[in-house]
C-alpha positions as CSV (number, residue, x, y, z in Angstrom):
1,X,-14.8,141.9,67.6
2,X,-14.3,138.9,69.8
3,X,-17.3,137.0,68.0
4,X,-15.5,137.3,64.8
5,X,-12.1,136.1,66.4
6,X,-13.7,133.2,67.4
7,X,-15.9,132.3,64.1
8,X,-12.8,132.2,62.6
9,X,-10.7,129.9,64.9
10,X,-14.0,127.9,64.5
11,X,-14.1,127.6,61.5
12,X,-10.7,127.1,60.3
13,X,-10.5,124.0,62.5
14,X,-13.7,122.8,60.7
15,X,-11.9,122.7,57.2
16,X,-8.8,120.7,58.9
17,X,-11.1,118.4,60.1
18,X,-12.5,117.9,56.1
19,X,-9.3,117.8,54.9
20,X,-8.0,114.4,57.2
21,X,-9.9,112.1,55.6
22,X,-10.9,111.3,51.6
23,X,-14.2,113.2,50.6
24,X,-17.4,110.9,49.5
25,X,-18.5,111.1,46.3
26,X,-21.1,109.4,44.6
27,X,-19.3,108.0,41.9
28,X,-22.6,107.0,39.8
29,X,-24.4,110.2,39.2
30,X,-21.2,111.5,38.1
31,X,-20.4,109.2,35.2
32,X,-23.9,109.2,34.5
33,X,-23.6,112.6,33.9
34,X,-20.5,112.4,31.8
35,X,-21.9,109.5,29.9
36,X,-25.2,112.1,29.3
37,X,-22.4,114.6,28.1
38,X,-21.3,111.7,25.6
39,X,-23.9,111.6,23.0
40,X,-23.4,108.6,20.2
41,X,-21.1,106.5,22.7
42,X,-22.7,103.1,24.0
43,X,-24.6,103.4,26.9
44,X,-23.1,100.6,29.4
45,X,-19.0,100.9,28.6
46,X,-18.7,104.4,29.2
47,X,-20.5,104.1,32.3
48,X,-18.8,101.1,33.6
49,X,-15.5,102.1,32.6
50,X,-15.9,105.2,34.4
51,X,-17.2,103.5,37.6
52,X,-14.1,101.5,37.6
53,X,-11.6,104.3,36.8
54,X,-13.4,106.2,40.2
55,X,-13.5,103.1,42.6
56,X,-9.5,102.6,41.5
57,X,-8.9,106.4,41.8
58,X,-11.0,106.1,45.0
59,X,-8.9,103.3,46.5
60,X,-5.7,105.2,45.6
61,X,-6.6,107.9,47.6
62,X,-7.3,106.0,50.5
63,X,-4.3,104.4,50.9
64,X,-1.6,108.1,50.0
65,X,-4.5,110.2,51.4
66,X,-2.1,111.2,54.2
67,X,1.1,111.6,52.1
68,X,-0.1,114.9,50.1
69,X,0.4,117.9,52.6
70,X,-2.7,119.4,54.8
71,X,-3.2,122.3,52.3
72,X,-3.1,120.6,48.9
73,X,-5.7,117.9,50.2
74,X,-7.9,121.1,51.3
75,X,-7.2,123.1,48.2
76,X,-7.7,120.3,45.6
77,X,-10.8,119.1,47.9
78,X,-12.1,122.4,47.5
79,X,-12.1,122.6,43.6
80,X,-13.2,119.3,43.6
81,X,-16.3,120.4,45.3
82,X,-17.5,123.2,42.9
83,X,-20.2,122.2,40.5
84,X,-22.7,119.6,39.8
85,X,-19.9,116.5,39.2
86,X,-18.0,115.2,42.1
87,X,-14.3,112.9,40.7
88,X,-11.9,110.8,42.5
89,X,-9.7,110.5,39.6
90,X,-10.1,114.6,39.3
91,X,-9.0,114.6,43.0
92,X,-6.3,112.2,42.3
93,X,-4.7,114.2,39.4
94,X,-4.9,117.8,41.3
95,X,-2.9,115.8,44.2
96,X,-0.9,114.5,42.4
97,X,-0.1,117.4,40.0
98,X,0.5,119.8,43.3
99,X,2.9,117.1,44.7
100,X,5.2,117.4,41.2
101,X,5.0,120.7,41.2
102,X,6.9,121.2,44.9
């Protein structure tokens, strides 16, 4: 019993320490894969524009980061990390959508 007790106080302080700070993405092999999703679209825009929507998204974050509460940065952290494709501006929305909603 007492190994369990202290797994979790171990681990909960682990996902308090993710949750402080923005998550790193890699913001290429994302909008690669989108632009892959995007048959028929020219190659270079898509990919550009969505470079630059993540690096301002990205940015964004940075700077309000610490002005969503602890357990919407874990929460939309967490869904952000499920799957293949990793999005600032994905992270920025659920923020920002949970914020509204209080």
């Amino acid at each position: 019993m007492p190994i369990s007790i202290s797994m979790i106080i171990l681990s909960s302080q682990l996902v308090v320490a993710v949750a402080d700070r923005v998550p790193k993405f890699d913001i290429a092999r994302g909008c690669k894969l989108d632009e892959a999703a995007m048959a028929g679209i020219s190659v270079d825009q898509p990919l550009n524009r969505c470079i630059s929507d993540e690096q301002k998204a990205q940015q964004q974050l940075g700077s309000e980061w610490t002005t969503y509460s602890a357990s919407s940065r874990e929460s939309c952290s967490s869904l952000e990390n499920v799957g293949d494709t990793h999005s600032y501006v994905s992270l920025l929305t659920c923020l920002q959508m949970s914020k509204s909603t209080k």
